[in-house]
N, C-alpha and C positions, 0 to 999 in steps of 0.2 A: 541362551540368555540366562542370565541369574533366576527371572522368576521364573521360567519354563523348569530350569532343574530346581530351585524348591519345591512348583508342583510337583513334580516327578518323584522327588525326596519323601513328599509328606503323602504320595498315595502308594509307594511302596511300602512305608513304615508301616502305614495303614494296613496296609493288605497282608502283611507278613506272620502274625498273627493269626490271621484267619487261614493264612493257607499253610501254615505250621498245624494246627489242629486237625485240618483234615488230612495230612500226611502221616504224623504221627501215628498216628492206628495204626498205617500202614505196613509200618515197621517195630512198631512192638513187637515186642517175643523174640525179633532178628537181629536186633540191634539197641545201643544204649541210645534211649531217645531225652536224655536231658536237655541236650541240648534244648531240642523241641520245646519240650517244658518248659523254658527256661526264658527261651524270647516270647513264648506265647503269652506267658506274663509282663517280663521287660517291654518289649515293644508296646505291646496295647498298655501300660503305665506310663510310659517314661518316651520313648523315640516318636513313638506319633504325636504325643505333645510339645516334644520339643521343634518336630518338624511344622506343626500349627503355630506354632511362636513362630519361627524362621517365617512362612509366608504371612505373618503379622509384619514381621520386619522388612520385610522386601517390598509389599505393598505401600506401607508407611515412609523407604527408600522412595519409589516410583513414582507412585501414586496410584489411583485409580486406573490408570489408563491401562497397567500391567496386567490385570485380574486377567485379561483375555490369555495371555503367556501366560500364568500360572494354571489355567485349564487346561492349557493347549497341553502343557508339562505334564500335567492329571494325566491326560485322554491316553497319553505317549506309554504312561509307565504301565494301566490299565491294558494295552493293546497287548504292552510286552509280556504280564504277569500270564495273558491267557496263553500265548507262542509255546511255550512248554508242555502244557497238558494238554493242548491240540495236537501238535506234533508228535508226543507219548498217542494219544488216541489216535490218531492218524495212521500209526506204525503198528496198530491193530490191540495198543493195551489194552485193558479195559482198567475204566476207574475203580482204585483200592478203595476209595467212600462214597457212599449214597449220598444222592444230592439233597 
């Protein structure tokens, strides 16, 4: 449903940022990390606000009733950002950053 992926939208934006930063290090010294730099500013300025607007607008579309779908969309995108670094840890990584 529309508000399910604006949650999903606005808790990726969210999160992208934060999980750029602790990657980064990572790969300093091995590779050009602009990009990283790059969103980790973009994103946390500009895409997680514009994604907070969008479920402003979708809510205001729906109504109230939505808000349960635009969590549900949160919980979803939340579930997926960990799938990765469980999976990387699972397959005997070890984490590049301290928690």
């Amino acid at each position: 449903s529309e508000p399910a992926l604006a949650g999903w939208l606005l808790t990726a934006e969210t999160l992208v940022p934060e999980m750029f930063a602790v990657m980064k290090p990572c790969f300093d010294g091995i590779a050009d990390t602009t990009y990283f730099t790059h969103h980790i500013a973009v994103d946390s300025d500009e895409h997680a606000a514009w994604m907070a607007e969008a479920v402003d607008d979708v809510v205001a579309l729906y109504g109230p009733a939505c808000v349960p779908l635009v969590l549900e969309g949160m919980a979803d995108a939340w579930a997926e950002t960990l799938e990765d670094p469980d999976a990387l840890v699972g397959r005997g990584g070890q984490p590049c950053a301290s928690p």
